[in-house]
SEZADREN-331796 format. One record per residue: residue in one letter; z, y, x of N, C-alpha, C in turn. Coordinates in steps of 0.001 Angstrom, whole numbers, plus 500000, padded with zeros to 6 digits. Layout:
<recs>
  res     n_Z     n_Y     n_X    ca_Z    ca_Y    ca_X     c_Z     c_Y     c_X
    a       Z       Y       X       Z       Y       X       Z       Y       X
...
</recs>
This chain:
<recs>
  res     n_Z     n_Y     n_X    ca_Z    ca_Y    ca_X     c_Z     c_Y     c_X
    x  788343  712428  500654  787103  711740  500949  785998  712795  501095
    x  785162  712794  502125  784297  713910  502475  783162  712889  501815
    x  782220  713558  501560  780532  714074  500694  779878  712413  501380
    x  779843  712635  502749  779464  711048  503608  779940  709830  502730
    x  781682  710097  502420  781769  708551  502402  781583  708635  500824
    x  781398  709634  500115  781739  709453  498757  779460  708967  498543
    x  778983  709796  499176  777577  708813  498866  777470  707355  499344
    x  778362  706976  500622  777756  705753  500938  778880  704585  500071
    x  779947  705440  498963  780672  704245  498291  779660  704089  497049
    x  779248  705254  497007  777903  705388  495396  777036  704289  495427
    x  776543  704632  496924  775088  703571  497100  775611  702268  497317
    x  777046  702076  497788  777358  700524  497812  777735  700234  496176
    x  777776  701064  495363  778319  700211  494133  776840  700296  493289
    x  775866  701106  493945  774555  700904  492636  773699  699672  493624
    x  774214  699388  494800  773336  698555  495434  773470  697038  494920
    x  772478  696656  494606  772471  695123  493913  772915  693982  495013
    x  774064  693212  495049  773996  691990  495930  772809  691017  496256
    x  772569  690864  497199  771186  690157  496609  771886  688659  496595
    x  770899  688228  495093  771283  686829  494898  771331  685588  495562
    x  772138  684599  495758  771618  683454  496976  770465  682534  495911
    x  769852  681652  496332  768672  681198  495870  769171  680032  495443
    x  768747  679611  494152  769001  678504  493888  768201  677240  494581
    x  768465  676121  494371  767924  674434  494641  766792  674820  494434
    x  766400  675070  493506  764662  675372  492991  764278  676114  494132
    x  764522  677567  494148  763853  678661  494994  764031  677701  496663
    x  764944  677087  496737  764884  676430  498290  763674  675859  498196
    x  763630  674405  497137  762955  673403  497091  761904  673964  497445
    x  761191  675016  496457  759633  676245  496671  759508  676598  497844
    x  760644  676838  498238  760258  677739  499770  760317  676511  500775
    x  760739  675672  500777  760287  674143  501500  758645  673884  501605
    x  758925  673606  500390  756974  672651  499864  756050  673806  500288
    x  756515  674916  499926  755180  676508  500666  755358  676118  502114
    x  756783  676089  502871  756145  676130  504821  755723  674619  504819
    x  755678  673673  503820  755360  672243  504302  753652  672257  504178
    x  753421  672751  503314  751781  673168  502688  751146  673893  503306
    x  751895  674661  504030  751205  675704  504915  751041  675124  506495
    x  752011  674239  506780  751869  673614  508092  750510  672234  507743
    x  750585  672134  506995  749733  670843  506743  748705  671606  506697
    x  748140  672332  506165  746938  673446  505859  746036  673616  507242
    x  746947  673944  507972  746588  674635  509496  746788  673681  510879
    x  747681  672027  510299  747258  671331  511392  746607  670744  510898
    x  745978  670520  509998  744795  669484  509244  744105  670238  508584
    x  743127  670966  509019  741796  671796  507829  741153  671023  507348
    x  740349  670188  507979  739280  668981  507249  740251  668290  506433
    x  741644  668320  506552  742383  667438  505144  742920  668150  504029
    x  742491  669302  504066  743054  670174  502781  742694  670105  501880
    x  742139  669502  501335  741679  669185  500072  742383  667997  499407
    x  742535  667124  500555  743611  665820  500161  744838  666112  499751
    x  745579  666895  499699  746799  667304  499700  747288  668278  498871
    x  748306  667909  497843  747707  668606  496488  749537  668798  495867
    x  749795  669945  495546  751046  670000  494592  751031  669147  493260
    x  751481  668396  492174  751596  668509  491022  752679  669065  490553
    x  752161  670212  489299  753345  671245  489070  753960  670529  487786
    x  755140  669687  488072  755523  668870  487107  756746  669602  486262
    x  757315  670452  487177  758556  670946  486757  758047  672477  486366
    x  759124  673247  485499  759269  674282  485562  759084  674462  484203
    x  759319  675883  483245  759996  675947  482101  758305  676149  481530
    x  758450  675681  480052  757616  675488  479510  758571  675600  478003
    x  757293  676122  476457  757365  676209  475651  757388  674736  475010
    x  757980  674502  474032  757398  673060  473470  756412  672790  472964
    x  755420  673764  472712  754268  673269  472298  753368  673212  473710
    x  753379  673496  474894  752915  673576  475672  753287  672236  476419
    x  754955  672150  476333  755046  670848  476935  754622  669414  476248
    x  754494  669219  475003  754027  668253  473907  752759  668461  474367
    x  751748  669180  475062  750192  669457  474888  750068  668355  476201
    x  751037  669007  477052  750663  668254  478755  751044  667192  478689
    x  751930  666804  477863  752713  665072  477649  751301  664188  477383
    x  750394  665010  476338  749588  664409  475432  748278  664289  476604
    x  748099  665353  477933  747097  665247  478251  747616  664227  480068
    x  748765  663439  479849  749028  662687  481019  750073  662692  481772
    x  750643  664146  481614  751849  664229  483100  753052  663501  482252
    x  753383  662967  483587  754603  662256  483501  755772  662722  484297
    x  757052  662458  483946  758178  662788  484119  758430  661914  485717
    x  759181  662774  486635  759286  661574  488267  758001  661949  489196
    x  756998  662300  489156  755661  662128  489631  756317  662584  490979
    x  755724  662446  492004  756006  663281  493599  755470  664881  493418
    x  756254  665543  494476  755976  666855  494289  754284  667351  494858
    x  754277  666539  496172  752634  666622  496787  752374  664829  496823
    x  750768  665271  496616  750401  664322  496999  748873  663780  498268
    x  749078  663104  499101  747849  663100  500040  747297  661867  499893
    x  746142  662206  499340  745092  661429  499102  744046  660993  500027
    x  745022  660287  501169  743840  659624  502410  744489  658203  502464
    x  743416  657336  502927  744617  656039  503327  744969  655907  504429
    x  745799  655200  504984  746073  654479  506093  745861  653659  506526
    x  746432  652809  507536  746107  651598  507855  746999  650860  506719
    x  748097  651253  506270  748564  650229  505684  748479  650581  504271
    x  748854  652219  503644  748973  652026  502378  747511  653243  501776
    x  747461  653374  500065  746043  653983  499599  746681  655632  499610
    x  747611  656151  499893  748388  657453  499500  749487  657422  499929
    x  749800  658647  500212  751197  659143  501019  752233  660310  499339
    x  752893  659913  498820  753178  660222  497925  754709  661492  498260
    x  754819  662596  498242  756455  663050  498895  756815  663829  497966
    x  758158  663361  497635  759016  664284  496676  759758  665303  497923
    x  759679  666630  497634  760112  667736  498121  762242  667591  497633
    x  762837  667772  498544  764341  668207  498370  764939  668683  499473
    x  766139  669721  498887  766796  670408  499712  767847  669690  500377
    x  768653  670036  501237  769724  669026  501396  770569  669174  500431
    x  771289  667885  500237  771845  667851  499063  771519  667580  497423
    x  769980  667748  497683  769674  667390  496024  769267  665913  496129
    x  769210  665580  495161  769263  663838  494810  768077  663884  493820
    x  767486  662145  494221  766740  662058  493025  767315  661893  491680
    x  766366  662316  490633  766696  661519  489115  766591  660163  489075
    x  766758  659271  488036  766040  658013  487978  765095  657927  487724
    x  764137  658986  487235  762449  658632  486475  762087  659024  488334
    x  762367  659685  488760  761717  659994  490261  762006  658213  491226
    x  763506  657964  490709  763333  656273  491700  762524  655418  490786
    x  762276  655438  489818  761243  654442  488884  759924  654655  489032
    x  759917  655758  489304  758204  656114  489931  757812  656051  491166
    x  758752  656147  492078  758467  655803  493335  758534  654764  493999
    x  759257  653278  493123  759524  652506  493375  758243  651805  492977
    x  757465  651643  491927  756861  651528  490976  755331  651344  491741
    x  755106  652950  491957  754043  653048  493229  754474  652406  494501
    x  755392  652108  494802  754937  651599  496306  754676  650038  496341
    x  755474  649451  494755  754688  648087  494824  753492  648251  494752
    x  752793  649328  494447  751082  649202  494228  750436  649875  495150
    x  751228  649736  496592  750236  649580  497690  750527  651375  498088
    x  751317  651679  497161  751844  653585  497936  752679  653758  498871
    x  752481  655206  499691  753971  654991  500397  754587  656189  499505
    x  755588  656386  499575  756492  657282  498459  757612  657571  499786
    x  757928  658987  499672  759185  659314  500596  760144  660578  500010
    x  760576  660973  500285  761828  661961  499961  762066  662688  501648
    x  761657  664011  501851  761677  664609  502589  762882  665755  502257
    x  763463  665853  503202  764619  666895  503012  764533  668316  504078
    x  763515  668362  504638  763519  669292  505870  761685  669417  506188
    x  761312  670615  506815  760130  670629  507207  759776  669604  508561
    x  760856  669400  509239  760531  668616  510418  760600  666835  509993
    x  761030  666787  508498  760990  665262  508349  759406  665078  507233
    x  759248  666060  506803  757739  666666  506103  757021  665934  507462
    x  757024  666843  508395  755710  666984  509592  756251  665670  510185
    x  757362  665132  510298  757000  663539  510849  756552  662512  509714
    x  757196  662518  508635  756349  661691  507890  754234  661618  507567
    x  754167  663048  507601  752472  663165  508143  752217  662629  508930
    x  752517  662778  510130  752175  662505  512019  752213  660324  511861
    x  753523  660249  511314  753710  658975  510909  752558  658303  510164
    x  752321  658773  509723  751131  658380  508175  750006  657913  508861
    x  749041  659484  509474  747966  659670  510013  747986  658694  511384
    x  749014  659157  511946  748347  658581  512976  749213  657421  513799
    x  750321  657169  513107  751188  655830  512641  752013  656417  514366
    x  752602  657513  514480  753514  658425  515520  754523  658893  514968
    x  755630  658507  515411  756379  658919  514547  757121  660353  515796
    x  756959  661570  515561  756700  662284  516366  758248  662935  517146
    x  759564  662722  515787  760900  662925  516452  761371  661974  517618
    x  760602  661136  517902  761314  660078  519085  759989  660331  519849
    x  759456  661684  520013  758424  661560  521523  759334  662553  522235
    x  758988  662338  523312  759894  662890  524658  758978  664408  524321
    x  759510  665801  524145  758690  666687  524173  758419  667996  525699
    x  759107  666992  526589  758529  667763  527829  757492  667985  527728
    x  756295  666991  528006  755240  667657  528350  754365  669132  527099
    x  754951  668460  525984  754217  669702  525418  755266  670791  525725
    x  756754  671129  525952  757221  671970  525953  756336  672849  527413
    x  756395  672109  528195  755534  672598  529826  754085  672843  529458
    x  753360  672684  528416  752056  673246  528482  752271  674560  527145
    x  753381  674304  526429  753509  676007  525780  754055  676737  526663
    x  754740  676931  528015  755324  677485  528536  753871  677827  529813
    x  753600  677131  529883  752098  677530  530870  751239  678507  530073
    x  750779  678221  528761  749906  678567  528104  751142  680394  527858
    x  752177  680532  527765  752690  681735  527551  752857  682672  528987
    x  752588  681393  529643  752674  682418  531424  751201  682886  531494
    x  750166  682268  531253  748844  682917  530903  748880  684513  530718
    x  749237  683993  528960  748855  685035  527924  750030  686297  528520
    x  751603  686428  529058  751713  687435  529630  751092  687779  531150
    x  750277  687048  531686  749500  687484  532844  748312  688110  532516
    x  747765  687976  531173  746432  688825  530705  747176  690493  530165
    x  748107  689772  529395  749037  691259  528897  749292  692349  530068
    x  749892  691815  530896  750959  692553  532418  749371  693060  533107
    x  747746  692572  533287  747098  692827  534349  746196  694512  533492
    x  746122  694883  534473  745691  696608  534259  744066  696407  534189
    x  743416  696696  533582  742184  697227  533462  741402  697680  534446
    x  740197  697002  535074  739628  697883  536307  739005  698286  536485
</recs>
């Protein structure tokens, strides 16, 4: 074995695998591009639209403190605080594919929507951004034909490389 392969077997055995991400780290990295798309197609609604950080590890005296000051077990992961035409709040539990609710999450969501909520379970950023589009502006946006917007991003990119490609005069 020459000097080459004997460093690159070194660096493959001190090199760390990198870990695959658990349900959690998905779920996080979901609700961040869902929060971030909502952020930037709705500015005047950012304020409506709010995480509650219900989960995640806690001491017991810390968790006995928050019990004592309201949070409850099930709550939705975001919540948007505008109404609709039909209901007072758009309530969405964040999941990956494959994760399931608990029962305190179907008792709470069931719970609220007799009282006039809508409550959903989103599994994907594109069922995130139709349940919004749905909400706001009662569109439900996976059953629109997307020619025409595909033909005005494709115009709008023949532009922007015709400003790029033209020389300076």
């Amino acid at each position: 074995m020459n000097k080459k392969e004997e460093l690159l077997q070194l660096f493959a055995r001190r090199t760390p695998k990198p870990k695959e991400k658990t349900e959690k780290q998905l779920e996080h990295d979901l609700q961040c591009a869902c929060v971030h798309w909502f952020r930037y197609a709705y500015p005047k609604l950012m304020p409506n639209l709010f995480a509650v950080p219900n989960g995640g590890r806690r001491d017991e005296i810390t968790g006995k403190r928050l019990k004592d000051e309201g949070v409850l077990a099930g709550v939705a992961d975001l919540i948007l605080l505008y109404p609709s035409h039909e209901y007072n709040a758009l309530l969405i539990e964040m999941k990956v594919k494959g994760g399931t609710l608990k029962p305190v999450q179907k008792e709470w969501g069931n719970h609220l929507y007799k009282s006039g909520y809508k409550y959903v379970v989103c599994y994907s950023k594109e069922a995130f951004i139709n349940e919004i589009m749905t909400y706001l502006h009662n569109v439900n946006y996976l059953h629109l034909d997307p020619t025409p917007y595909i033909k005005v991003r494709d115009s709008i990119a023949k532009k922007v490389k015709k400003i790029i490609t033209t020389k300076p005069k």
